[in-house]
N, C-alpha and C positions, 0 to 999 in steps of 0.2 A: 358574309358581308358584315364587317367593323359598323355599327351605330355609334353616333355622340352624344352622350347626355347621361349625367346622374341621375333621371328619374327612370329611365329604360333600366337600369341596371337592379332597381328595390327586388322585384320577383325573380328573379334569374337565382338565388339561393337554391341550393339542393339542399333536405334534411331529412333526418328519421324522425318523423312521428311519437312527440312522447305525450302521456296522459299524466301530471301532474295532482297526486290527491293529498289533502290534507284534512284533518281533524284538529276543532277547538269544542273544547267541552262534549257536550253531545249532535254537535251540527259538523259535516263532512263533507268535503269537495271536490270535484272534480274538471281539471280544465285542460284543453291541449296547446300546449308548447311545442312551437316550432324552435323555436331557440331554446339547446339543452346540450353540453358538450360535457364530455371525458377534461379536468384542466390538471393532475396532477397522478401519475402511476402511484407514488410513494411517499406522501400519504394517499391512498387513494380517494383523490375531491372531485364531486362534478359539480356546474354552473347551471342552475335555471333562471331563464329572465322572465318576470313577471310584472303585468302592466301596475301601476300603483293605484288604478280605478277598479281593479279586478277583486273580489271578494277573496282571493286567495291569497293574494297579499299578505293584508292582517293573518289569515288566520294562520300563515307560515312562520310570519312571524312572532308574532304569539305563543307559536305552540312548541316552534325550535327545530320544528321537523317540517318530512315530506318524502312521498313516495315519488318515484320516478318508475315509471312505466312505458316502455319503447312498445308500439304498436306493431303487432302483425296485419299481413296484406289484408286478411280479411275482418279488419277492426275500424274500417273507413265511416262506418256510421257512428261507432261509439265515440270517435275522432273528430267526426263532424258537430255533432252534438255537446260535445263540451268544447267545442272552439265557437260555437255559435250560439250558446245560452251563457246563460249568469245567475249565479246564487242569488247577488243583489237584485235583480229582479221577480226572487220569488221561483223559478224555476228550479225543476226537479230533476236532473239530469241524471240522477239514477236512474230514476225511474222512467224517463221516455226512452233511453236508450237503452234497459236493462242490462246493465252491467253487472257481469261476473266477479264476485271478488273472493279475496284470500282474507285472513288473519295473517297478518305479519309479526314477523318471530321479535322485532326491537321495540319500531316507531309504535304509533299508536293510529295512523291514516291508513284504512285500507289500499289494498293492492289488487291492482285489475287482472285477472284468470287472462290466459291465451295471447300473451302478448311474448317477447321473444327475448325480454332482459326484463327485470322488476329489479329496484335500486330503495334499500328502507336508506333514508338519509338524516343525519343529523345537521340543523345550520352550524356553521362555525364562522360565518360571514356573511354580512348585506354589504352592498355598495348601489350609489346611485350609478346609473348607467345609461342617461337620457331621460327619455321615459319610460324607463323601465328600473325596477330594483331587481340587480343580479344577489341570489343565494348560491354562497356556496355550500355544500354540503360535504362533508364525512360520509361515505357508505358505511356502511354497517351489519347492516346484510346485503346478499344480492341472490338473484335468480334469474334461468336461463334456459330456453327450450331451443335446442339447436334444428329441429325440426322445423320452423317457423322461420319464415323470412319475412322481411322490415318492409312494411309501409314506410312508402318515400313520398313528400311535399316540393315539387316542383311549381314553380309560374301558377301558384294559386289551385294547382290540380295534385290530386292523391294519384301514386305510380306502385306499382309492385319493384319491388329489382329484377333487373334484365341478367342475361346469360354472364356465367362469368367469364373475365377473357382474360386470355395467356399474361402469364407475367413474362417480362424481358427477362432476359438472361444476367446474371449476375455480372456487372464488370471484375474484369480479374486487377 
């Protein structure tokens, strides 16, 4: 059954789960981004949008960089936790969620262990985009556990992916 109305339609997005971290000076962040997309193969650029109230903001901005980290199914706490705290308030979100991390080989903002794609990114672009400042970023490095399958954000709920199904047939 069709419903009518722009407000039934805000949660009906499907996404992969990404953990968003940055470093300015000696202080380092971590938040979850539902909105985070592939916008260019060659150069290869991705888009993160971040609110302009969020402590990540500045310090992405500021710093020129950012990691991008795509969640695996069993990363829904670390997930939850940085989409539900805030730097600006003082919270410590490494630390309630104990978060695994790497040394990344370019940027300078940690990278989150066990996740199923890690993106080190340089900005090469801000645009306003509502209320949101979209970065776009240069990859620079990337990493990739094919092992791991993607936490997925549906209607406000965390999903694993489901069975994969047949591709149609090539038209001749």
């Amino acid at each position: 059954m069709r419903n009518r109305g722009i407000e039934g339609t805000r949660r009906k997005f499907t996404s992969t789960v990404a953990l968003v971290t940055s470093r300015l000076g000696d202080a380092s962040n971590v938040m979850s981004a539902e909105w985070s997309l592939r916008v260019s193969i060659d150069p290869y650029l991705v888009a993160v949008f971040v609110g302009y109230e969020r402590g990540s903001c500045s310090m992405i901005r500021e710093s020129g960089e950012f990691g991008l980290n795509y969640c695996s199914e069993g990363q829904v706490m670390l997930a939850h936790i940085a989409g539900n705290r805030s730097i600006s308030s003082g919270d410590d979100k490494w630390r309630m969620a104990d978060f695994s991390t790497f040394q990344p080989s370019v940027i300078r903002a940690p990278m989150i262990e066990g996740c199923i794609m890690n993106l080190e990114c340089r900005v090469v672009d801000e645009f306003r985009t509502g209320d949101h400042a979209a970065f776009i970023g240069s990859v620079v490095e990337g990493y990739h556990d094919p092992s791991r399958r993607p936490l997925v954000y549906h209607g406000g709920e965390y999903y694993a992916l489901g069975e994969r199904l047949a591709r149609p047939p090539r038209e001749r």
